[in-house]
C-alpha positions in Angstrom: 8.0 -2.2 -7.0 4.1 -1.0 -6.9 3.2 0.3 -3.3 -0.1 1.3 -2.4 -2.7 1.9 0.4 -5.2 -0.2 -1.5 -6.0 -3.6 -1.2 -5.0 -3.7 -5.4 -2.9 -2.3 -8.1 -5.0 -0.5 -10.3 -4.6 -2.4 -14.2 -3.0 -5.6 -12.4 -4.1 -8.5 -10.7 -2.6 -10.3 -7.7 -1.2 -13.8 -8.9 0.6 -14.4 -5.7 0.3 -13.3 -1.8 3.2 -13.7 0.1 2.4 -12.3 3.5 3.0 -9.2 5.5 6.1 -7.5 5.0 7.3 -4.4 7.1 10.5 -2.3 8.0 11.2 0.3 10.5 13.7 2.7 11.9 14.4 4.6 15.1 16.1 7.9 14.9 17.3 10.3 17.7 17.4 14.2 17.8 19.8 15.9 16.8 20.7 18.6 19.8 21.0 21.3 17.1 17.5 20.4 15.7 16.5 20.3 19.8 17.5 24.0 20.0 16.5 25.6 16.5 13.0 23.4 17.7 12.7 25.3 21.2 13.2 28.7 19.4 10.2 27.4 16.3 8.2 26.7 20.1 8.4 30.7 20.8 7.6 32.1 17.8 5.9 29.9 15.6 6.5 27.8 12.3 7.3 24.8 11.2 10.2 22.5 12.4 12.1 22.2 9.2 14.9 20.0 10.8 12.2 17.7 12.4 10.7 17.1 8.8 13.8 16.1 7.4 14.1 13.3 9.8 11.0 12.0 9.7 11.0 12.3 6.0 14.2 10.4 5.7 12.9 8.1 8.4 10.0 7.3 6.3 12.4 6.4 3.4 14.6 4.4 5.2 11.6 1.9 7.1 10.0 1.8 3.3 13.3 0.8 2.1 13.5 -1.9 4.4 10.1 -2.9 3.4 10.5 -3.3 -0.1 14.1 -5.1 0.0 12.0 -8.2 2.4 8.9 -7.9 -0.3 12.3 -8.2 -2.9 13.4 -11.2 -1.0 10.0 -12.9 -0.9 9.9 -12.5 -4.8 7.0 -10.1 -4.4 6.8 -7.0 -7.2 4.2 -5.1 -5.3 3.5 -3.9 -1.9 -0.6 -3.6 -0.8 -2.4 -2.5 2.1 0.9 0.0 3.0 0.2 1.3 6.5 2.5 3.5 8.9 2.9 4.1 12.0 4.7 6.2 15.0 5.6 5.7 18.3 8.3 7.4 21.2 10.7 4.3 22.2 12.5 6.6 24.4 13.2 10.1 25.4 14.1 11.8 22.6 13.7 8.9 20.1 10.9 7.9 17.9 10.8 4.8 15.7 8.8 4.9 11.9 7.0 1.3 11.5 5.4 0.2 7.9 3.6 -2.4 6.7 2.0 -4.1 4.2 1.4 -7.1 2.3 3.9 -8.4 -0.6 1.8 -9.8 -3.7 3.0 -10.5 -7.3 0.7 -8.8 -10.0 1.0 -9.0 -13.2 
């Protein structure tokens, strides 16, 4: 499965459009993350545990993404745009999008 940003595949061309596809995923902290992040507030750094679940985060809604682009008989993803929001205290969802094409 080709996923880009662009609105093509570089080499290919679009032969079929199947509409937007997307997939998302809403994770809570984790309480040890919560305090190993208050003590990264007080002296500095980066939030290593914090990375790691928005990078997994990020897998998991483009997962979700590609599998309905799968479905749709799509073998590329175009346009692929993310996005973040707070759902709840504590919680943040991952959103991305895009739209499913067949290139060849």
């Amino acid at each position: 499965m080709f996923i880009t940003n662009t609105e093509t595949v570089p080499g290919k061309n679009i032969i079929d459009c199947f509409g937007v596809v997307s997939g998302s995923t809403v994770r809570a902290k984790h309480v040890g993350r919560d305090i190993m992040a208050g003590i990264k507030n007080v002296f500095g750094g980066e939030l290593r545990g914090y990375t790691e679940l928005l990078n997994e985060s990020r897998d998991e809604a483009i997962n979700r993404m590609k599998a309905q682009a799968t479905e749709m008989g799509a073998n590329a993803i175009v346009n692929v745009r993310f996005s973040t929001s707070s759902v709840a205290a504590g919680a943040a969802e991952i959103y991305v999008y895009g739209t499913a094409v067949r290139v060849e």
